[in-house]
C-alpha positions, 0 to 999 in steps of 0.5 A: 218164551221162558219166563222163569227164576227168581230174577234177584238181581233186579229185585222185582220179576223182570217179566213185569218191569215197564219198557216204555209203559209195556211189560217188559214179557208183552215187548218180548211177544209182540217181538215174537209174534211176525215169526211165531207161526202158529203160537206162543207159549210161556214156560214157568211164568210166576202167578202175577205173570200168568194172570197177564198172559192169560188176558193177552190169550199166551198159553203158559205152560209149567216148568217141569224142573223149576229151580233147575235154571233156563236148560230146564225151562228149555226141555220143558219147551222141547218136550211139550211143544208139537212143532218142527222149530220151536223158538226158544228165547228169554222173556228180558230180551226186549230188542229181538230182531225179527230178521235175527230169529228167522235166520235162527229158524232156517239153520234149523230148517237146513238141517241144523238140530238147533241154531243158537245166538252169537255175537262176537264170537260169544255163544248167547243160547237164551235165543234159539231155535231148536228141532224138538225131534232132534233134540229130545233125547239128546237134552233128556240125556244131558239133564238126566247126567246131571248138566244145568248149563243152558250153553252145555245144553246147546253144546250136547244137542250139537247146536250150531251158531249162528252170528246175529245183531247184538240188540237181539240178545241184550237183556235187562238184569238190573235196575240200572240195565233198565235206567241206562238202556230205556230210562225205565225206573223199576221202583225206588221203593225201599227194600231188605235182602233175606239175610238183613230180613232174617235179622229182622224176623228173628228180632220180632217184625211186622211181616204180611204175605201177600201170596194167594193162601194155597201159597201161604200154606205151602210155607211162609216166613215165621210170624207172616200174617197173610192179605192176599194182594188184592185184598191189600186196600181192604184190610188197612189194620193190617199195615198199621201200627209203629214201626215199618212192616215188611211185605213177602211174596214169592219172588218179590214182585207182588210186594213190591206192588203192594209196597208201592200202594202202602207207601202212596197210603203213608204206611212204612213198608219195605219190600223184601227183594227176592221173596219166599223163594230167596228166603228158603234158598238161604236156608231159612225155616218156614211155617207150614199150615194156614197160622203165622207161627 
């Protein structure tokens, strides 16, 4: 299951947002589990994920070219994983049909290197089932050439396609996915994107990260004072004062956690959507070392 990006679209990491009460990445395993035959795996799970997996006994494996979009995460898969078909799919595909994934499988099983998704005509590669032995080499060869595509990815490793029901491949990329398809509300708590942030940054703000501090000493936002989510309830001086504070983690997900309880507590905090990853991709400077600034 891959369980990476920066999910900016949805503004929080989608692999936690709740379909009927269940994180969205849980509803996707128990998809899994009647055609998983011997395990499943999670490839580039953020830290708040992990931590989830671990209690549900999922192996989470590390995306061995993050950043590089879902054709790594695959390699990752096919790469790390002993198995004759590995399925691979997307951890915001909560309406996986079993019977979808098994017909998936026998292709491979007839002979196929890989057997990707189709719905009207309309190659969907974020589930499949793929022959590592077949198609390790293939892979390697088109990412070493410089391909990111998940569907040239398919097309190198000469993937067949296989026609499925179109619940199987409907993902959930935005809020309003979430509101329309399963009256699942995300947050209404409020937030800034990276370019308004960085206005913001420039201009003085209140700014708390709320990563781990292995994390925060990596790189943080300029002026970040850090209070590692868990520790959020115990440090109340922190979020207090005029003015609202903007709350960072790595992709957004953990401070919007933490937004949501400062709110309940009455403290003005803003979300920044994307978080640190958003903020270094737009090319923004960042402090190295455990001191704000």
């Amino acid at each position: 299951m891959l369980c990476g990006g920066a999910s900016r679209r949805m503004g929080r990491d989608k692999a936690l947002v709740a379909i009927d009460g269940v994180p969205m990445v849980i509803e996707v395993i128990d998809r899994l589990r009647p055609v998983a035959a011997d395990a499943i795996f999670a490839i580039g799970a953020a830290p708040e994920v992990v931590s989830l997996l671990d209690s549900k006994q999922i192996t989470t494996i590390s995306d061995k070219w993050p950043g590089e979009g879902p054709a790594g995460g695959v390699l990752t898969a096919i790469e790390t994983i002993e198995a004759e078909v590995v399925i691979i799919v997307a951890c915001d595909h909560p309406d996986l049909r079993a019977e979808d994934l098994s017909r998936l499988v026998a292709t491979v099983h007839a002979g196929a290197p890989a057997a990707v998704a189709k719905v009207d005509g309309r190659l969907h590669p974020s589930v499949g089932a793929w022959d590592p032995r077949c198609c390790r080499e293939l892979g390697a060869q088109f990412f070493t050439q410089g391909g990111r595509s998940l569907h040239g990815l398919a097309e190198a490793v000469g993937a067949v396609s296989v026609d499925v029901d179109y619940r199987s491949v409907s993902d959930v990329d935005t809020p309003a996915d979430a509101m329309a398809r399963y009256g699942a509300q995300v947050s209404d708590s409020p937030e800034v994107d990276v370019t308004e942030f960085s206005g913001l940054v420039s201009a003085g703000a209140r700014v708390v990260d709320v990563r781990q501090p292995d994390e925060y000493v990596e790189g943080h936002v300029p002026g970040a004072v850090l209070v590692p989510l868990a520790s959020v309830p115990d440090h109340p001086e922190s979020f207090e004062g005029g003015g609202p504070v903007y709350v960072v983690c790595r992709s957004g997900a953990r401070s919007l956690s933490a937004v949501e309880y400062l709110r309940s507590q009455g403290v003005d905090a803003i979300n920044v959507s994307g978080g640190t990853l958003a903020w270094i991709e737009a090319g923004n400077a960042v402090v190295i070392g455990d001191s704000p600034r």
